[in-house]
N, CA, C and O atoms as CSV, one atom per row, in Angstrom:
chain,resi,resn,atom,element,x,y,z
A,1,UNK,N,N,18.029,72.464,-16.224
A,1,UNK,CA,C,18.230,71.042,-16.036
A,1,UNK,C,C,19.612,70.804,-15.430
A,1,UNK,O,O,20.550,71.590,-15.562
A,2,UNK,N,N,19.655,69.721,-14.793
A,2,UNK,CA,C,20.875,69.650,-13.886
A,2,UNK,C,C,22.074,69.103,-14.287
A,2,UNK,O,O,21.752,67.939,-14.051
A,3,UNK,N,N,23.418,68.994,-14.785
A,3,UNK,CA,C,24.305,68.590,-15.455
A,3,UNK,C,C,25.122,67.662,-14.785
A,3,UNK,O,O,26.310,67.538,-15.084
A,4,UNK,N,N,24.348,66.716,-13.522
A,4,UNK,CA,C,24.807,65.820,-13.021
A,4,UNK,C,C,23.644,64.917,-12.345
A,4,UNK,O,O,22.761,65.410,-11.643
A,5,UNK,N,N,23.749,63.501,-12.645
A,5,UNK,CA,C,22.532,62.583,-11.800
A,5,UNK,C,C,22.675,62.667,-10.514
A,5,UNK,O,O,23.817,62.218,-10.415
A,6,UNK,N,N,22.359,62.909,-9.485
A,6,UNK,CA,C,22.264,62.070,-8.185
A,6,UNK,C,C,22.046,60.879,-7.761
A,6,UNK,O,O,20.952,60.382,-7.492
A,7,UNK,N,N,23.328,60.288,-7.680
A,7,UNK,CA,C,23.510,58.716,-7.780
A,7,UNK,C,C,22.745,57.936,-6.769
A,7,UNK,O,O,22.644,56.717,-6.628
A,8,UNK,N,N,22.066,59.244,-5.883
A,8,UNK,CA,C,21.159,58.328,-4.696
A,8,UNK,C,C,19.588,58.168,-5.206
A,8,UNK,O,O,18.634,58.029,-4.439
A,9,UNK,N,N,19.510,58.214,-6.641
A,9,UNK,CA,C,18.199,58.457,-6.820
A,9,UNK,C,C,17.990,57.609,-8.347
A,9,UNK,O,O,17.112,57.670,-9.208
A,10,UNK,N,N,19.297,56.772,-8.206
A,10,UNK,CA,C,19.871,55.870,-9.169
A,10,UNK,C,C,18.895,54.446,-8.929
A,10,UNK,O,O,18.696,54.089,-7.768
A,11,UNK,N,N,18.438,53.838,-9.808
A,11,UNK,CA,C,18.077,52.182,-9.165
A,11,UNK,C,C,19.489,51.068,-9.829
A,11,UNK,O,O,20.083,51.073,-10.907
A,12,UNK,N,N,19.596,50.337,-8.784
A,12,UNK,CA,C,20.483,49.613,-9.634
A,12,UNK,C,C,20.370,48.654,-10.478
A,12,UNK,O,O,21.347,48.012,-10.865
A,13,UNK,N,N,18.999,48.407,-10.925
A,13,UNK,CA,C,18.763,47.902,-12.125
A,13,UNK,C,C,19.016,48.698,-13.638
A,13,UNK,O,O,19.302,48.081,-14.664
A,14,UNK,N,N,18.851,50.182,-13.560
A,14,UNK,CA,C,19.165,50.861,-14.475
A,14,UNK,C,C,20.142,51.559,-14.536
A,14,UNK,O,O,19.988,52.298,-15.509
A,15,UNK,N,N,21.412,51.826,-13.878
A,15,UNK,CA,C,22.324,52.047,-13.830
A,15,UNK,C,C,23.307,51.954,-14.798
A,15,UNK,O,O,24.068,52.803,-15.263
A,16,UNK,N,N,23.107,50.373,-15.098
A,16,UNK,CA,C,23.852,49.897,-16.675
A,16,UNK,C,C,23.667,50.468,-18.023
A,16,UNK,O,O,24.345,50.094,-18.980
A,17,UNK,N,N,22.407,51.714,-18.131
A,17,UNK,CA,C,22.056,51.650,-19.043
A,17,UNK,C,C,22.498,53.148,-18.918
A,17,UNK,O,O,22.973,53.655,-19.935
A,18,UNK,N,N,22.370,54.116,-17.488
A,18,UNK,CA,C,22.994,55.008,-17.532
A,18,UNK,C,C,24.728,55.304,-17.868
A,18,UNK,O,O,25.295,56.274,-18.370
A,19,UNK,N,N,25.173,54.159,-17.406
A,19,UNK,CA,C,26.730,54.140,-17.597
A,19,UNK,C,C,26.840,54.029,-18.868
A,19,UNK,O,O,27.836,54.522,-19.398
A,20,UNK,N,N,26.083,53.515,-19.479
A,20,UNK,CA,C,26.424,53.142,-21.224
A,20,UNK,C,C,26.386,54.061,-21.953
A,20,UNK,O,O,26.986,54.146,-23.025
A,21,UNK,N,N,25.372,55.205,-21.258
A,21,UNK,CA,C,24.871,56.296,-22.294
A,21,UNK,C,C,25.989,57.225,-21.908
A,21,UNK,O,O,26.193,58.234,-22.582
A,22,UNK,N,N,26.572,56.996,-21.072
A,22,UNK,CA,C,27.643,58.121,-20.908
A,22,UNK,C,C,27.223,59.070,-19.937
A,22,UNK,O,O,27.663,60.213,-20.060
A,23,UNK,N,N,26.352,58.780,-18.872
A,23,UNK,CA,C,25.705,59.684,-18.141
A,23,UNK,C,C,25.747,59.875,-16.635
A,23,UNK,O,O,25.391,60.817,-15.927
A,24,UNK,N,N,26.295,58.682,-16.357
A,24,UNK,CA,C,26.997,58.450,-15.021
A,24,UNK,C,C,28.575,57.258,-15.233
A,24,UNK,O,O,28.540,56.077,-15.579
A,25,UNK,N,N,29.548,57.916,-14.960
A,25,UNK,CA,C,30.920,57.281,-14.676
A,25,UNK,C,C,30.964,56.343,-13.491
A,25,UNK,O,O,30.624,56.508,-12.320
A,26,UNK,N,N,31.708,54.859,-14.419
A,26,UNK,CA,C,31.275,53.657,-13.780
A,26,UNK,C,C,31.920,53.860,-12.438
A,26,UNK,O,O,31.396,53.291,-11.480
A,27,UNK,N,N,32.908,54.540,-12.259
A,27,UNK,CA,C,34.130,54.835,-11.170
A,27,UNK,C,C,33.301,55.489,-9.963
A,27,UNK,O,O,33.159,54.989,-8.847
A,28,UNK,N,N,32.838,56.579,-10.366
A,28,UNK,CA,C,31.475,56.789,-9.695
A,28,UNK,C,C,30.673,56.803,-8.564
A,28,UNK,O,O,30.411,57.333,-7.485
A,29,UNK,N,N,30.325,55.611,-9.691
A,29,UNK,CA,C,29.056,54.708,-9.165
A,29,UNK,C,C,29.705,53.677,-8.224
A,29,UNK,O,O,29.177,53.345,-7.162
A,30,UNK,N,N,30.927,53.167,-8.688
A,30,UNK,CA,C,31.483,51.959,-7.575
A,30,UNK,C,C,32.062,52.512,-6.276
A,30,UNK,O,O,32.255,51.860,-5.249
A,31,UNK,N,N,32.342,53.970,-6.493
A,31,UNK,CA,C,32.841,54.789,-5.329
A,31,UNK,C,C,31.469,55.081,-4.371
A,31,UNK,O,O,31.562,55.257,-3.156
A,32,UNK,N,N,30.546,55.098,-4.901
A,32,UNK,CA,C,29.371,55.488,-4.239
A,32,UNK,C,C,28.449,54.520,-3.563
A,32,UNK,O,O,27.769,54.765,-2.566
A,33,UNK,N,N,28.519,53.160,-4.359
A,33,UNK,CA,C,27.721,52.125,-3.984
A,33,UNK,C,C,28.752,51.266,-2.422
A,33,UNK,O,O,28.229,50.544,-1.573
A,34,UNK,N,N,30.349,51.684,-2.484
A,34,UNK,CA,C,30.999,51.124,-1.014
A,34,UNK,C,C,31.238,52.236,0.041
A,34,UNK,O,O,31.993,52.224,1.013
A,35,UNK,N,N,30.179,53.449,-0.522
A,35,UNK,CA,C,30.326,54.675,0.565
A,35,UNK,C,C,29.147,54.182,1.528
A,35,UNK,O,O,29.183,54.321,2.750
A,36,UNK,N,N,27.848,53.447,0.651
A,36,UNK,CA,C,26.784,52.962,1.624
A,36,UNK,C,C,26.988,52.251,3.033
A,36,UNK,O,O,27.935,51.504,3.280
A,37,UNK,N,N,26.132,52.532,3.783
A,37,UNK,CA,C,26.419,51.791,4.933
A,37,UNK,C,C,25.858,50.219,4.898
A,37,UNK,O,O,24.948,49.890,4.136
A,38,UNK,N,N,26.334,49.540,5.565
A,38,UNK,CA,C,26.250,48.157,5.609
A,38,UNK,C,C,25.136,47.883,6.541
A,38,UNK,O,O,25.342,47.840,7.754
A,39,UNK,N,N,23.282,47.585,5.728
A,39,UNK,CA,C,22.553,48.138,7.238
A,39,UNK,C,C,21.806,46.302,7.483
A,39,UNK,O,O,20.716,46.119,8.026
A,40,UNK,N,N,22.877,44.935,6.833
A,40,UNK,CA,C,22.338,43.770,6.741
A,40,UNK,C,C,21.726,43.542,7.814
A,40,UNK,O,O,20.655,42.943,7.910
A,41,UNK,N,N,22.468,44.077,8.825
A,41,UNK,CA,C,21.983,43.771,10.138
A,41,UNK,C,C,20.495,43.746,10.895
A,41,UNK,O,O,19.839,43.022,11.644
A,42,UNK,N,N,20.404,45.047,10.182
A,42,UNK,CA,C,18.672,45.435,10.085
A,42,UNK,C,C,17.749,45.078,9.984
A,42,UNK,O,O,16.673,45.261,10.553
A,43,UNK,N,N,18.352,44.075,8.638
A,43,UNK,CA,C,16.969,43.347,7.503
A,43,UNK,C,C,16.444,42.166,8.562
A,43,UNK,O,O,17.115,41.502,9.351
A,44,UNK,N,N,15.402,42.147,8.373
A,44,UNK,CA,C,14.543,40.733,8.939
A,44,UNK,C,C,14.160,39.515,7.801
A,44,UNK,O,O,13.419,39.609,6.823
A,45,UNK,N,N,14.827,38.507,8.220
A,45,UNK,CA,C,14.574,37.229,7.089
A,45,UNK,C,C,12.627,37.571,6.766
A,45,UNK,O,O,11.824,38.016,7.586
A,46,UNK,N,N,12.417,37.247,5.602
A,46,UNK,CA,C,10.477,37.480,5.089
A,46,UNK,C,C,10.290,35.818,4.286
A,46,UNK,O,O,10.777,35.015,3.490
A,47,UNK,N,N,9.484,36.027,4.975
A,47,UNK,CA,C,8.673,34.384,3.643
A,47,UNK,C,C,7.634,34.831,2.865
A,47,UNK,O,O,7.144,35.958,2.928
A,48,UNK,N,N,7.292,33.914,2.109
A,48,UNK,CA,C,6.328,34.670,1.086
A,48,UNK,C,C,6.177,32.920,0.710
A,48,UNK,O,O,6.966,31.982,0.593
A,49,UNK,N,N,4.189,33.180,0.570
A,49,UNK,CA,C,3.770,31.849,0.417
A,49,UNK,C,C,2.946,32.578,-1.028
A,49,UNK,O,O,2.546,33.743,-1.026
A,50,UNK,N,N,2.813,31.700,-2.127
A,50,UNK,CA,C,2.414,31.828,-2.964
A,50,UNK,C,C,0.733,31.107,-2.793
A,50,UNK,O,O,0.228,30.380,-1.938
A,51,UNK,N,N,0.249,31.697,-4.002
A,51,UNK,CA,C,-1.196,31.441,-3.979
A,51,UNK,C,C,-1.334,29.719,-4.635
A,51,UNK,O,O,-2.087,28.882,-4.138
A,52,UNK,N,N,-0.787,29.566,-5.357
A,52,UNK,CA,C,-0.742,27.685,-5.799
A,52,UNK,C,C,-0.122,27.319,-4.593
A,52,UNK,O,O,-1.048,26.879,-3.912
A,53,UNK,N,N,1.016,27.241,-3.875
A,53,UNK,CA,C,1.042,26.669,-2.839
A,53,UNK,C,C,0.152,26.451,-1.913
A,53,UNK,O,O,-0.100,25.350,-1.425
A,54,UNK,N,N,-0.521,27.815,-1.548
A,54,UNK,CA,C,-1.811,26.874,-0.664
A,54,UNK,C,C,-2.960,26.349,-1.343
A,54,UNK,O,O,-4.064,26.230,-0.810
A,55,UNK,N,N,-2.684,26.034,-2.541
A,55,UNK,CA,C,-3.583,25.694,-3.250
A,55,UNK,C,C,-3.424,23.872,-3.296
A,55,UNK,O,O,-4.217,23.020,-3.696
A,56,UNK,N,N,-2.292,23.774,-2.810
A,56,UNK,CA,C,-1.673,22.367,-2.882
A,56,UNK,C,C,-1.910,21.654,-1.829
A,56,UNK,O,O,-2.306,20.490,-1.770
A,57,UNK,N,N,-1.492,22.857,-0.450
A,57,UNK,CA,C,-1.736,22.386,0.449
A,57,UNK,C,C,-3.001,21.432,0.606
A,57,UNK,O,O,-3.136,20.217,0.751
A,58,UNK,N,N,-3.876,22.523,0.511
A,58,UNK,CA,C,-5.468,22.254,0.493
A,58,UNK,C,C,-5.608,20.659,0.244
A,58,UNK,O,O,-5.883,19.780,1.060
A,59,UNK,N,N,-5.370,20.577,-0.949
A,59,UNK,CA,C,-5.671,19.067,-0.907
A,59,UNK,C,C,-4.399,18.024,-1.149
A,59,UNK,O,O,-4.210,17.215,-2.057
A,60,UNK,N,N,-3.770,18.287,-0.228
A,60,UNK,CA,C,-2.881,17.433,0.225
A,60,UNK,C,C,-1.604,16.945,-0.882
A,60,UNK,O,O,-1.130,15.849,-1.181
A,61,UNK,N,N,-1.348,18.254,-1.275
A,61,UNK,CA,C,-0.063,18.091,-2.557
A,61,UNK,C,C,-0.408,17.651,-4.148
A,61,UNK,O,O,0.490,17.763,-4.982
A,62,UNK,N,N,-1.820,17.115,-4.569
A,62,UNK,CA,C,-2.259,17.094,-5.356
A,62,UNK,C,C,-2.362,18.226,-5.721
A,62,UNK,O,O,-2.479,19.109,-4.870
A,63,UNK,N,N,-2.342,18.716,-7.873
A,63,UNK,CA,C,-2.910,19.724,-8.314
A,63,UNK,C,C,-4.481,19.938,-8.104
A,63,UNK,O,O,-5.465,19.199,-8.110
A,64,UNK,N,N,-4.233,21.376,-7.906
A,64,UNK,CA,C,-6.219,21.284,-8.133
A,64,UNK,C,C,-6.700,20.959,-9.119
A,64,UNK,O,O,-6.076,21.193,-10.155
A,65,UNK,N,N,-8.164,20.208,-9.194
A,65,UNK,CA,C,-8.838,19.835,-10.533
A,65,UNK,C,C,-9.217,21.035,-11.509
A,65,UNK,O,O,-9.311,20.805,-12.714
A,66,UNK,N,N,-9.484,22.598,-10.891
A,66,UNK,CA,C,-9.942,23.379,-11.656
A,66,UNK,C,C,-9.087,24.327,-11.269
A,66,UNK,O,O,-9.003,24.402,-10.044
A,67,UNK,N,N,-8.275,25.244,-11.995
A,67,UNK,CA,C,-7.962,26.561,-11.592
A,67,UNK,C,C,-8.768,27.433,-12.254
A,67,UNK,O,O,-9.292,27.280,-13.357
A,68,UNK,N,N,-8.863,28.766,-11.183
A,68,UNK,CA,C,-9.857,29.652,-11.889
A,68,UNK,C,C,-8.455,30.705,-12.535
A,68,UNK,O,O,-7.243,30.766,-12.330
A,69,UNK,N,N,-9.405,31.392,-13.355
A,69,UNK,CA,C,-8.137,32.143,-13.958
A,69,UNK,C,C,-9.123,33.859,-13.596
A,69,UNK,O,O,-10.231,34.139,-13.138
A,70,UNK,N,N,-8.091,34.531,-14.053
A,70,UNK,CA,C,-8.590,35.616,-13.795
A,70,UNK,C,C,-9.917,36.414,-14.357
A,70,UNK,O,O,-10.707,37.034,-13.645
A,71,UNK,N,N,-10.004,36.246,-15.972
A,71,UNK,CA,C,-11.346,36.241,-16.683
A,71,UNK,C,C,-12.644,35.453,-16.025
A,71,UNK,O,O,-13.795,35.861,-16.177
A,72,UNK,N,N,-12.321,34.342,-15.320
A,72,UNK,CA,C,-13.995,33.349,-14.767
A,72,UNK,C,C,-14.594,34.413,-14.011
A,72,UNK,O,O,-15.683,34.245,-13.463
């Protein structure tokens, strides 16, 4: 077993929980997360339409009278 994480294989949602346990050094991790490259440039703005929204649409901003749920 390996006696060090590979911080590229880290999520940064769980990170906090590795630093706590004593298993990755916060110093680290902050050295590692401003070694990344800056790739904002890259990203493409995304929309995301939800399923009640066009559900609204439909009839003109009113709730629907029936929602189905997943069990019907």
């Amino acid at each position: 077993m390996a006696d060090t994480i590979d911080l590229s294989k880290l999520d940064k949602r769980t990170v906090d929980r590795y630093i706590q346990m004593g298993l990755v050094n916060e110093k680290d991790w902050e050295k590692y997360i401003k070694s990344l490259p800056d790739l904002s440039d890259k990203c493409e703005p995304i929309s995301t339409k939800m399923f009640e929204d066009e559900e609204e649409e439909a009839v003109g901003g009113a709730e629907p009278a029936e929602t189905a749920t997943a069990t019907e």
